[in-house]
py3Dmol code that shows the C-alpha trace and the ligand (Angstrom):
import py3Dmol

protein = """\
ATOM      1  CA  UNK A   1       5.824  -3.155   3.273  1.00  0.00           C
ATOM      2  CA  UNK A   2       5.809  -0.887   6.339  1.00  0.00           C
ATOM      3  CA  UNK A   3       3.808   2.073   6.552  1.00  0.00           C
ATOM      4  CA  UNK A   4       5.402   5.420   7.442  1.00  0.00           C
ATOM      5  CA  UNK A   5       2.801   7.603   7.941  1.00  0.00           C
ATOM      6  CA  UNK A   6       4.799  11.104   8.113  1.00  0.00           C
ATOM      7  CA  UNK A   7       1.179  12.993   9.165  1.00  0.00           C
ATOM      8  CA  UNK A   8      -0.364  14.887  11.979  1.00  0.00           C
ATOM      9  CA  UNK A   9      -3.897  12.579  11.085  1.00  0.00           C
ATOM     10  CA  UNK A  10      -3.369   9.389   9.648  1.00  0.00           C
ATOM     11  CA  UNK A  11      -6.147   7.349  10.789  1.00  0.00           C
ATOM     12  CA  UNK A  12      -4.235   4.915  13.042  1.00  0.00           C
ATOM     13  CA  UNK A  13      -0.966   6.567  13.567  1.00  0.00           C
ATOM     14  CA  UNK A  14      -1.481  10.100  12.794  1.00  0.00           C
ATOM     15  CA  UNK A  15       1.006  12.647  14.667  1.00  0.00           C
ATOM     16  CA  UNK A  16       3.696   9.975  15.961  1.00  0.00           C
ATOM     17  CA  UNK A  17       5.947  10.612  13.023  1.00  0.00           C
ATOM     18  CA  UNK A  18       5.851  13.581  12.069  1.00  0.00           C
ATOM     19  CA  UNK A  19       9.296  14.923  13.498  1.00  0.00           C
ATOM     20  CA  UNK A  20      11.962  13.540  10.647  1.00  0.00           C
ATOM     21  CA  UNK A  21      14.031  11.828  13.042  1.00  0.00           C
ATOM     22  CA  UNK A  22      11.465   9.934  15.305  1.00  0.00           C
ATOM     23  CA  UNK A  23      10.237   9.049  11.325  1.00  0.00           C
ATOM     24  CA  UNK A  24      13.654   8.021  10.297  1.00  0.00           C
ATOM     25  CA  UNK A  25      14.301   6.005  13.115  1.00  0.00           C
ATOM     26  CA  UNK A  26      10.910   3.578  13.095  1.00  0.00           C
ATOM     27  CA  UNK A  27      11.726   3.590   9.283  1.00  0.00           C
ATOM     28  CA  UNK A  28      15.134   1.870  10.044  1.00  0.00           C
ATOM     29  CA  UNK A  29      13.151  -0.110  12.867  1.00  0.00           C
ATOM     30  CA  UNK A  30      10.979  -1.860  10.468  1.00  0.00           C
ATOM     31  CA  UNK A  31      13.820  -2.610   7.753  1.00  0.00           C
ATOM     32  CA  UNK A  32      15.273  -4.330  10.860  1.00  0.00           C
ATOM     33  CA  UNK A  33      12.360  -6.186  11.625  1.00  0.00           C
ATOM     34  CA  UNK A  34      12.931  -7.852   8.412  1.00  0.00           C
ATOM     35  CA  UNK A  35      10.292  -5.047   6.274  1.00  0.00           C
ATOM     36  CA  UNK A  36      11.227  -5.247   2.020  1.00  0.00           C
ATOM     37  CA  UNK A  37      10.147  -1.934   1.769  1.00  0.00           C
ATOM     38  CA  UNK A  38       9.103   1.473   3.411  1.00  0.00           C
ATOM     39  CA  UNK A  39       6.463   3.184   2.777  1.00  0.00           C
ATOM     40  CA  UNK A  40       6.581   7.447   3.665  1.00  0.00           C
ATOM     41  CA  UNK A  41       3.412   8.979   3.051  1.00  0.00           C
ATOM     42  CA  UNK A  42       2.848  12.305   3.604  1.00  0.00           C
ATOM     43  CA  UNK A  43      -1.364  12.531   2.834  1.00  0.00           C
ATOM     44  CA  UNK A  44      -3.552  10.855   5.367  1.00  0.00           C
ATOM     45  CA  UNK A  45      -6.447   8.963   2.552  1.00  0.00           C
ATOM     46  CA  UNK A  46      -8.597   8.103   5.851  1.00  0.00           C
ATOM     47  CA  UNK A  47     -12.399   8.505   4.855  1.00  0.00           C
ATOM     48  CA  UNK A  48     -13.214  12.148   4.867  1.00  0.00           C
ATOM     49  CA  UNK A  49      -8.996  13.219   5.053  1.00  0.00           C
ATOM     50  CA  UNK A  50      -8.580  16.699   3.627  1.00  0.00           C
ATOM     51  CA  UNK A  51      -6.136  17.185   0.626  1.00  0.00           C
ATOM     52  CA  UNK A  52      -2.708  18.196   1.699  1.00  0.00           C
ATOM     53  CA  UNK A  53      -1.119  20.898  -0.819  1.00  0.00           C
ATOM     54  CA  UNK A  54       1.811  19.146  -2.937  1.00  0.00           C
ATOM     55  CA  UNK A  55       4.200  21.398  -1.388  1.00  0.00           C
ATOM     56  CA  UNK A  56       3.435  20.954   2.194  1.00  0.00           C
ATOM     57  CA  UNK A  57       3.072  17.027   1.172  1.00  0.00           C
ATOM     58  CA  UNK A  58       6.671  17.470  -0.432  1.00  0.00           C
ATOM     59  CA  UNK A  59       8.105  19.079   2.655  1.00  0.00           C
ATOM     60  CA  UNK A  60       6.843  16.035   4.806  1.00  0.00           C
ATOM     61  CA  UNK A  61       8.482  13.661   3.070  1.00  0.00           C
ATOM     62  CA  UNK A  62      12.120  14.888   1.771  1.00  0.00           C
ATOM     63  CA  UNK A  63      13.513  15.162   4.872  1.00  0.00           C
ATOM     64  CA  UNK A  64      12.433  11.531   5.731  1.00  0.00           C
ATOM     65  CA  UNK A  65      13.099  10.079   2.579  1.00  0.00           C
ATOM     66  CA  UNK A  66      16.333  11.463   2.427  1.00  0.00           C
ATOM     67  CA  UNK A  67      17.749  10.220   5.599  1.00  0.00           C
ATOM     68  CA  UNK A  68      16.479   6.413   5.067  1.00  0.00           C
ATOM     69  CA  UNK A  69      17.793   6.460   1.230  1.00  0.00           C
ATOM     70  CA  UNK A  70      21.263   7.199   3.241  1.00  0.00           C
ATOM     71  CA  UNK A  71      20.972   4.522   5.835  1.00  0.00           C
ATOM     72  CA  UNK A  72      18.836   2.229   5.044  1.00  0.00           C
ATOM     73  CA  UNK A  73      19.016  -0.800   2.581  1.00  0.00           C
ATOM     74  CA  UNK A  74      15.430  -1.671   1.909  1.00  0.00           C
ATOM     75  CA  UNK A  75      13.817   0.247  -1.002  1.00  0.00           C
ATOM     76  CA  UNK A  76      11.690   2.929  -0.036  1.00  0.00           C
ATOM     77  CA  UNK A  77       8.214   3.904  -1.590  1.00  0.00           C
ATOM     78  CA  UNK A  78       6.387   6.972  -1.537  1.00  0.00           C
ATOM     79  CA  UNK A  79       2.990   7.247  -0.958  1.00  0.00           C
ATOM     80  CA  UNK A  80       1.180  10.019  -3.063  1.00  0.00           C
ATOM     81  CA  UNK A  81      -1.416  10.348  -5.627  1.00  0.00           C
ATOM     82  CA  UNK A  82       0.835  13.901  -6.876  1.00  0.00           C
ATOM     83  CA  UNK A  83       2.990  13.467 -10.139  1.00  0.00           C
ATOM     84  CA  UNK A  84       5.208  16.796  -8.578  1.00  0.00           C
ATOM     85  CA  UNK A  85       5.653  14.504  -5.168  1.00  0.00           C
ATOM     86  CA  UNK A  86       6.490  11.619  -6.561  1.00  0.00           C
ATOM     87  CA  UNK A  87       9.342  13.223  -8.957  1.00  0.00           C
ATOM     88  CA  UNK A  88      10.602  14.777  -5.957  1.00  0.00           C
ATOM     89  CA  UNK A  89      10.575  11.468  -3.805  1.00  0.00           C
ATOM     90  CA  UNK A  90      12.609   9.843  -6.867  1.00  0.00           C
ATOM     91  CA  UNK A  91      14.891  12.195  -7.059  1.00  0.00           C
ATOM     92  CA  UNK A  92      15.891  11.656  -3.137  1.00  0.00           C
ATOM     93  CA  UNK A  93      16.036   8.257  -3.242  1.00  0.00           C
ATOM     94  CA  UNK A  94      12.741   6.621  -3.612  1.00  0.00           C
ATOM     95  CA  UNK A  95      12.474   4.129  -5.910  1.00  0.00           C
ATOM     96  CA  UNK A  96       8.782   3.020  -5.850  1.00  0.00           C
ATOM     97  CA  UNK A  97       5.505   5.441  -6.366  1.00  0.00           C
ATOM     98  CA  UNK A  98       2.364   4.285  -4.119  1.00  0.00           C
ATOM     99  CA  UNK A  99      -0.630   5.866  -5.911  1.00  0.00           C
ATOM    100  CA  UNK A 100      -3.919   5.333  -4.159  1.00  0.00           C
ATOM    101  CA  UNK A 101      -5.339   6.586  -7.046  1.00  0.00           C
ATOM    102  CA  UNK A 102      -4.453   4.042  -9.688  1.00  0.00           C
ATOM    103  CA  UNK A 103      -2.114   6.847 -11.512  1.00  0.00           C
ATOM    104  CA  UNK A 104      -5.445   8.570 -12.520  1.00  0.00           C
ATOM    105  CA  UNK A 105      -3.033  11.742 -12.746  1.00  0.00           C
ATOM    106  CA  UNK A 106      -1.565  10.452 -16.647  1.00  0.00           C
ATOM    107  CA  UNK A 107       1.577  12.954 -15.755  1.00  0.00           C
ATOM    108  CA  UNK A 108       2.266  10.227 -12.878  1.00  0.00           C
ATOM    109  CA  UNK A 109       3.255   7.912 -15.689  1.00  0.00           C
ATOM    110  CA  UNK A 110       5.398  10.540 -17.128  1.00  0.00           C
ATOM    111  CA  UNK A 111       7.621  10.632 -13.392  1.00  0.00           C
ATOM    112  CA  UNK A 112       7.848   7.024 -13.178  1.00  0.00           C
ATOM    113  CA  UNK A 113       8.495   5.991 -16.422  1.00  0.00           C
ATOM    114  CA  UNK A 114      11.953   7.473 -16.893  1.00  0.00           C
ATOM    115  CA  UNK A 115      12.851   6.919 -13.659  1.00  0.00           C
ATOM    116  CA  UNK A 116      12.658   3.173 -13.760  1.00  0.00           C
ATOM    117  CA  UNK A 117      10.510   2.633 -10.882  1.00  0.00           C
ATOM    118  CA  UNK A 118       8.003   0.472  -9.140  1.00  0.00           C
ATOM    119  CA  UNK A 119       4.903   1.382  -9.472  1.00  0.00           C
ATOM    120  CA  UNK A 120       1.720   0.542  -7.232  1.00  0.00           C
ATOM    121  CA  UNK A 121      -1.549   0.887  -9.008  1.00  0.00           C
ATOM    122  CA  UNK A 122      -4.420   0.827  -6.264  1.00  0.00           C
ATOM    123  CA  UNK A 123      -8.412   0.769  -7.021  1.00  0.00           C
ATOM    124  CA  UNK A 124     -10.131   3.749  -5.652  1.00  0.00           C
ATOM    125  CA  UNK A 125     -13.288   5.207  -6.339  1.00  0.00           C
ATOM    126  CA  UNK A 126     -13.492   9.411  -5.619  1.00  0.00           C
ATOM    127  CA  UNK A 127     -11.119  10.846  -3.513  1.00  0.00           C
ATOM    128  CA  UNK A 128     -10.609  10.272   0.091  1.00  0.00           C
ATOM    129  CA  UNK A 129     -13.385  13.070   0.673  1.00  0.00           C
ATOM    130  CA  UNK A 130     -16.213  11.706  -1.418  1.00  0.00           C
ATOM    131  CA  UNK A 131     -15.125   7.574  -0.982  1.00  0.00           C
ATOM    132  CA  UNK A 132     -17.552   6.969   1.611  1.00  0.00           C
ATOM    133  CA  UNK A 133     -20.857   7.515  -0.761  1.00  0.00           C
ATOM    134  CA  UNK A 134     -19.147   5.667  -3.899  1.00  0.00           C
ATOM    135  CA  UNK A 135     -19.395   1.867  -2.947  1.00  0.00           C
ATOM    136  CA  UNK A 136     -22.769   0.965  -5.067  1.00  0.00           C
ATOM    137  CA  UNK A 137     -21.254  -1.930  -7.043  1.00  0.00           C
ATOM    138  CA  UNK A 138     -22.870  -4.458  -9.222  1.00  0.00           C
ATOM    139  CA  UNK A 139     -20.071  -7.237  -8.905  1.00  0.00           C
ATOM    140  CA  UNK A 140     -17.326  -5.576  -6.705  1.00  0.00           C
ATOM    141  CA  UNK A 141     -14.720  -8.225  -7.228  1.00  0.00           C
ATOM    142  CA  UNK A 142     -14.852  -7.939 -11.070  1.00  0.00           C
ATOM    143  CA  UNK A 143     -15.655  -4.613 -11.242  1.00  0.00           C
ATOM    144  CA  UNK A 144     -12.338  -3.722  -9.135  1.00  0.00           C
ATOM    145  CA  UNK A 145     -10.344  -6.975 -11.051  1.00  0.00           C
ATOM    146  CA  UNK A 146     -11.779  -4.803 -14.227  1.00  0.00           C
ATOM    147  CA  UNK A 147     -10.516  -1.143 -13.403  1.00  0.00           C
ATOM    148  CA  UNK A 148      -6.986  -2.874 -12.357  1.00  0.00           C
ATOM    149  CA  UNK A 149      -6.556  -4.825 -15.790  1.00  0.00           C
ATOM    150  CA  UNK A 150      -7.507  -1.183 -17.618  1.00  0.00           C
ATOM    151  CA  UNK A 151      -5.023   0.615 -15.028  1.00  0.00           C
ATOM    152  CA  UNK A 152      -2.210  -1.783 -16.292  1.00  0.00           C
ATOM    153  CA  UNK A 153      -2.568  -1.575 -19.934  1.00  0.00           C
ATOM    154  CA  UNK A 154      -2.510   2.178 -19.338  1.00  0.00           C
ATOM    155  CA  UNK A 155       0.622   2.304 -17.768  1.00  0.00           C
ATOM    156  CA  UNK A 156       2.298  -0.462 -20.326  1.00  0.00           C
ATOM    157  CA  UNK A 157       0.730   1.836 -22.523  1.00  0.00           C
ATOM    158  CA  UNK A 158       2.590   5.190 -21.688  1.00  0.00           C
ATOM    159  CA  UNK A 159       5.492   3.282 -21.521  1.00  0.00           C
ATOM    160  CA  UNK A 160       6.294   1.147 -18.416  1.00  0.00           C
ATOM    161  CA  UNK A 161       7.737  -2.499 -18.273  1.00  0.00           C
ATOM    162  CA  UNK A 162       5.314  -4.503 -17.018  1.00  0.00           C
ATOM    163  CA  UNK A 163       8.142  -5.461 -14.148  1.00  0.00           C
ATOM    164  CA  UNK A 164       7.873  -2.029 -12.941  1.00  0.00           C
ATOM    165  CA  UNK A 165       3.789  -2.857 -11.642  1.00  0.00           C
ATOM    166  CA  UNK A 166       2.049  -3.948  -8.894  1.00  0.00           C
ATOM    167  CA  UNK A 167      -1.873  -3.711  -8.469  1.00  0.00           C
ATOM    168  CA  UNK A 168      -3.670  -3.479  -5.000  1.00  0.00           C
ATOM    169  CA  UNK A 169      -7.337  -3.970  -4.615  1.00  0.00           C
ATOM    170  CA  UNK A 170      -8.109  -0.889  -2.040  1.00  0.00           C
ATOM    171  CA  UNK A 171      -9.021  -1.912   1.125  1.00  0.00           C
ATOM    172  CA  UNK A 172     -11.307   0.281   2.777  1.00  0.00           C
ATOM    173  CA  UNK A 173     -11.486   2.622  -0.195  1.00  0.00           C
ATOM    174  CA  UNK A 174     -15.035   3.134  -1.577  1.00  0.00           C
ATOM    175  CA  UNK A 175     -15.478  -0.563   0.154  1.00  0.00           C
ATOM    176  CA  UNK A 176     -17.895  -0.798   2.840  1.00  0.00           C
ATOM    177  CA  UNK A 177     -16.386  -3.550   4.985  1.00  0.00           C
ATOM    178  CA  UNK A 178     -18.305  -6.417   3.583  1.00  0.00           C
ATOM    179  CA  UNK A 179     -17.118  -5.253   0.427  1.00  0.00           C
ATOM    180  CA  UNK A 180     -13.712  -5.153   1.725  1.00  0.00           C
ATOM    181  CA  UNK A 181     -13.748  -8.851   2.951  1.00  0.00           C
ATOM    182  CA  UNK A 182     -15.276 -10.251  -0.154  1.00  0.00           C
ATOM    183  CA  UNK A 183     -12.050  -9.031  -2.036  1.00  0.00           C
ATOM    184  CA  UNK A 184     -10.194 -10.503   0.618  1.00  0.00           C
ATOM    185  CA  UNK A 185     -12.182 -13.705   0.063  1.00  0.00           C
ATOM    186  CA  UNK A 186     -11.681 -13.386  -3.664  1.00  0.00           C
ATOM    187  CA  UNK A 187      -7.932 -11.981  -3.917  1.00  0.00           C
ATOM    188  CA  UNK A 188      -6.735 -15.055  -5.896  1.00  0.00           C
ATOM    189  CA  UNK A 189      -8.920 -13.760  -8.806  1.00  0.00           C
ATOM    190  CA  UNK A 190      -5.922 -10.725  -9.193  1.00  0.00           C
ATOM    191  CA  UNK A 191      -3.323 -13.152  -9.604  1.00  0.00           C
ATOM    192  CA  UNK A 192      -3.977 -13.091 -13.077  1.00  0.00           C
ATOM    193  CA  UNK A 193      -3.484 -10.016 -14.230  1.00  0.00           C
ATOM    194  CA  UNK A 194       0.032 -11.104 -14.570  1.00  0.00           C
ATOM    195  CA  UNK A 195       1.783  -8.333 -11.601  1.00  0.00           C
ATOM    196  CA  UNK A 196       2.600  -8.611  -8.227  1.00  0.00           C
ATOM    197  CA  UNK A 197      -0.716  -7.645  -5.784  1.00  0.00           C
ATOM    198  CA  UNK A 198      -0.034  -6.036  -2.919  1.00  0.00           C
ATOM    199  CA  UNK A 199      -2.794  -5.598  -0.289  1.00  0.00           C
ATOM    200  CA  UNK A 200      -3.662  -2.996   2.481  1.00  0.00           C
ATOM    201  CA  UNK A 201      -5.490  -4.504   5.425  1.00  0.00           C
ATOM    202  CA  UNK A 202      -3.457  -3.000   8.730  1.00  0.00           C
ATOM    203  CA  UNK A 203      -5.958  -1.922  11.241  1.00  0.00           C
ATOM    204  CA  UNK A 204      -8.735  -1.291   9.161  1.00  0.00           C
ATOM    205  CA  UNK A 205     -12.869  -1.180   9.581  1.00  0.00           C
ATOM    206  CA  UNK A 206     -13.315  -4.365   8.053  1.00  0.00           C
ATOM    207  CA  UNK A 207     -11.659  -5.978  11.079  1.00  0.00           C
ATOM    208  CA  UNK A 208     -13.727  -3.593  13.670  1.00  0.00           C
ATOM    209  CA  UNK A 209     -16.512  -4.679  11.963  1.00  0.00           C
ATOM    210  CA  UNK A 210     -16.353  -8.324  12.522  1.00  0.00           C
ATOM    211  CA  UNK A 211     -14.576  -7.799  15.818  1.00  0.00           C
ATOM    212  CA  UNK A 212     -16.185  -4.925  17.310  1.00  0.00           C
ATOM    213  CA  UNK A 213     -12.772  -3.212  18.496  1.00  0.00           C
ATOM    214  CA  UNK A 214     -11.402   0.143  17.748  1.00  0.00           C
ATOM    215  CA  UNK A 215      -8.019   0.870  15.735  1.00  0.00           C
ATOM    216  CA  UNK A 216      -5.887   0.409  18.744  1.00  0.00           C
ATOM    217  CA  UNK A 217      -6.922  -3.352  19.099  1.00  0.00           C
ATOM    218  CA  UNK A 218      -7.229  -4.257  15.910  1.00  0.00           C
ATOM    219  CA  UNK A 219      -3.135  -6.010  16.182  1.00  0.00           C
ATOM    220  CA  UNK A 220      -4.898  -9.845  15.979  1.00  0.00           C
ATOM    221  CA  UNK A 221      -7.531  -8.868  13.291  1.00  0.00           C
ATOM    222  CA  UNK A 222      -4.791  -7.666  10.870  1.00  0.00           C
ATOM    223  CA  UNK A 223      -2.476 -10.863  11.594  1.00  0.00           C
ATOM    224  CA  UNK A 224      -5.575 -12.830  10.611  1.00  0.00           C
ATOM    225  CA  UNK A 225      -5.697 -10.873   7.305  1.00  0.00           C
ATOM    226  CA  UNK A 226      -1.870 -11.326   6.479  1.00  0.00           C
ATOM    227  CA  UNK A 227      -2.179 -14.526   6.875  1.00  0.00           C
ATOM    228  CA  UNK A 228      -5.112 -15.040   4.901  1.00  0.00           C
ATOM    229  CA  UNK A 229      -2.949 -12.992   2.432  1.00  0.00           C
ATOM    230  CA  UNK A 230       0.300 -14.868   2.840  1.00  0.00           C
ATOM    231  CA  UNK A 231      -1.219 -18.071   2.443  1.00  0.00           C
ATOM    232  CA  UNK A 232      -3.715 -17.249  -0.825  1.00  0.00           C
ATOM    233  CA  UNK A 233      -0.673 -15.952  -2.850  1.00  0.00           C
ATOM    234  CA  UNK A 234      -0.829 -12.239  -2.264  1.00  0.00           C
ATOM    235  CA  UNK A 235       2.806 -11.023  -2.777  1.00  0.00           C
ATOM    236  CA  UNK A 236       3.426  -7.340  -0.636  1.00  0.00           C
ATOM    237  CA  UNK A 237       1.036  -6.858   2.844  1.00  0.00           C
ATOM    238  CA  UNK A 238       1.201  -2.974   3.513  1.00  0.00           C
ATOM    239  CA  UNK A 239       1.346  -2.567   7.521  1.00  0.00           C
ATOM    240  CA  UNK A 240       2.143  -0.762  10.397  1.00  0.00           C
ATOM    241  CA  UNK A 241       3.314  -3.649  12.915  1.00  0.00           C
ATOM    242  CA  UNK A 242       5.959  -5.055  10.602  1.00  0.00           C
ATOM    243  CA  UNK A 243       7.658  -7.268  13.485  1.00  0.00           C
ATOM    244  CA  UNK A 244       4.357  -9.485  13.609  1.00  0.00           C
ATOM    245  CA  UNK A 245       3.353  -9.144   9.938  1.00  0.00           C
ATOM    246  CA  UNK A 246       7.053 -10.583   8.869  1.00  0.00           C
ATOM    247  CA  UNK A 247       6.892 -13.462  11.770  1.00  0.00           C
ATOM    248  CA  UNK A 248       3.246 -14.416  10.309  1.00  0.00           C
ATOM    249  CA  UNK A 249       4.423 -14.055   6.744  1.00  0.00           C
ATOM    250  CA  UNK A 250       7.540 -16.084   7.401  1.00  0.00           C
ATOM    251  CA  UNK A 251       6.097 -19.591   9.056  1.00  0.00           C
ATOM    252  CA  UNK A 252       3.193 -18.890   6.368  1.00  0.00           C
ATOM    253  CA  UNK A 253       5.754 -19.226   3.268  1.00  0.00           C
ATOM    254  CA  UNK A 254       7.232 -22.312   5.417  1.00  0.00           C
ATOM    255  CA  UNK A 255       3.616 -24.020   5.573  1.00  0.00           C
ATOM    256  CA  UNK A 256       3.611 -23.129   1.645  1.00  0.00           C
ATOM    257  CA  UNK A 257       6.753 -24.296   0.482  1.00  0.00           C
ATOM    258  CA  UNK A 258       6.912 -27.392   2.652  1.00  0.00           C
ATOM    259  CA  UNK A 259       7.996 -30.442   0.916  1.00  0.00           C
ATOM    260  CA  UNK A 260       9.056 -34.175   1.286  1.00  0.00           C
ATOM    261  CA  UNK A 261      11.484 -33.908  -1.347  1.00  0.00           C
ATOM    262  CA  UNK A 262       8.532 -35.474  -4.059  1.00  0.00           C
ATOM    263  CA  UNK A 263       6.980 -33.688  -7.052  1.00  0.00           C
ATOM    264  CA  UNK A 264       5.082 -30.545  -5.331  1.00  0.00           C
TER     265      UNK A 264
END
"""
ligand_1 = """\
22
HH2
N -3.984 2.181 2.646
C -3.703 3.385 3.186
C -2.746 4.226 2.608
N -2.073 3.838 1.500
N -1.625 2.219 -0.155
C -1.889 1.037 -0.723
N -1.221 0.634 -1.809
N -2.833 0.178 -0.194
C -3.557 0.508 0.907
O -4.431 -0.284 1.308
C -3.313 1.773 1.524
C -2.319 2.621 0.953
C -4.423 3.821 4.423
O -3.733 3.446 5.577
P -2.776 4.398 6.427
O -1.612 4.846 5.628
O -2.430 3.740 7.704
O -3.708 5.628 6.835
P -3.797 7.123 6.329
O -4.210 7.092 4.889
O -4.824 7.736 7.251
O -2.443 7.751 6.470
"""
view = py3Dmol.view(width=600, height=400)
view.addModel(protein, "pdb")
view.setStyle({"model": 0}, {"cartoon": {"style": "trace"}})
view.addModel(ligand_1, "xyz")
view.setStyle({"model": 1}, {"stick": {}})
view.zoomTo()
view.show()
């Protein structure tokens, strides 16, 4: 999945994309470089990001969305925690909903349902505002394993196929980064919940944190994470260099699937 941050201050790429056809065109450079899917977001959910209004989020994204859905050939996902955005998105050609907030919004389920599409349920805690004081856990890794099990029978619930899920940990949201690389460590244990898991590491403080670099040189640190990924069964990495992340992914499924012709 590559990210399309269509923002003035997304944390790592904030203000490169924000004119619809520089957007459009990295959009159609990732699905080149071999991205599944593309991910427009019009809400920076950096620590301490300010909530964009619905509308402005709305008139972000359209114009983007609407131009790849014509051109390109990879689904596209939007990334919004705003039932009103994510109807909108649908309607021009979307066909997955990103929600960082595990579809806390229940009318979120109402927009996707019908629809038929993907949705990604992701384990926050707060709001980007507030995150950064909200990571006092007992047992992160089951507490987070717990909210996503709850977040899926709440969507099968209101109505979804279960084929329509995906569950993401949260990198980086209410994690501090030790937290963050302990449900790295432990991402096998979300295998079970019987969806895809898709995981978020691109560029973030977890990797300055055990490096020491700032978001501009954190290119290595991420590759080391998609791998990690790759190889411990993780099925979608969200990131913003998509050329290396689908070279890594690539000779890691090779390593994986290897065989001698025997019983695997
Ligand atoms: N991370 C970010 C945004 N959306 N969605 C999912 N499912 N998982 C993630 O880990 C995730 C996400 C934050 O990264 P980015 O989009 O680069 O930054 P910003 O929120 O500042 O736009």
């Amino acid at each position: 999945m590559g990210v399309l941050n269509v923002t003035p201050d997304s944390f790592s790429d904030g203000g490169r994309y924000v004119d619809p056809e520089a957007a459009t065109a990295h959009g159609l450079e990732m699905a080149e470089d071999g991205a599944d899917i593309i991910d427009v977001g019009g809400e920076s959910t950096r620590p301490g990001a300010d909530a964009v209004a619905p509308e402005d989020e709305v008139e972000r994204v359209l114009p983007v969305i609407k131009r790849l859905a014509a051109d390109c050939t990879v689904p596209i996902s939007i990334d919004t925690r705003r039932p009103a955005v994510a109807r909108a998105a649908l309607d021009a050609g979307a066909s997955i909903v990103n929600d960082v907030s595990g579809a806390r919004d229940p009318k979120m389920f109402e927009a996707v349902a019908p629809a038929g599409a993907g949705l990604v349920l992701m384990h926050m805690r707060g709001d980007p505002a507030t995150m950064r004081e909200l990571t006092d856990y007992r047992d992160v890794v089951g507490e987070v394993r717990e909210y996503l099990r709850e977040r899926v029978e709440a969507a099968l619930f209101a109505g979804l196929a279960v084929q329509q899920l995906c569950v993401d940990p949260g990198i980086g949201f209410a994690k501090t980064p030790e937290q963050s690389l302990l449900l790295l460590r432990r991402v096998d244990t979300l295998l079970g919940l019987g969806v895809p898991v898709l995981v978020g590491p691109s560029r973030k403080s977890f990797i300055g944190h055990v490096l020491g670099l700032d978001v501009e040189d954190r290119l290595e640190g991420t590759a080391g994470a998609v791998a990690w990924c790759a190889a411990n069964g993780v099925h979608i990495v969200r990131v913003h260099d998509t050329t290396q992340a689908v070279r890594i992914v690539r000779v890691v499924d090779a390593i994986r699937t290897a065989s001698d012709g025997g019983p695997p």
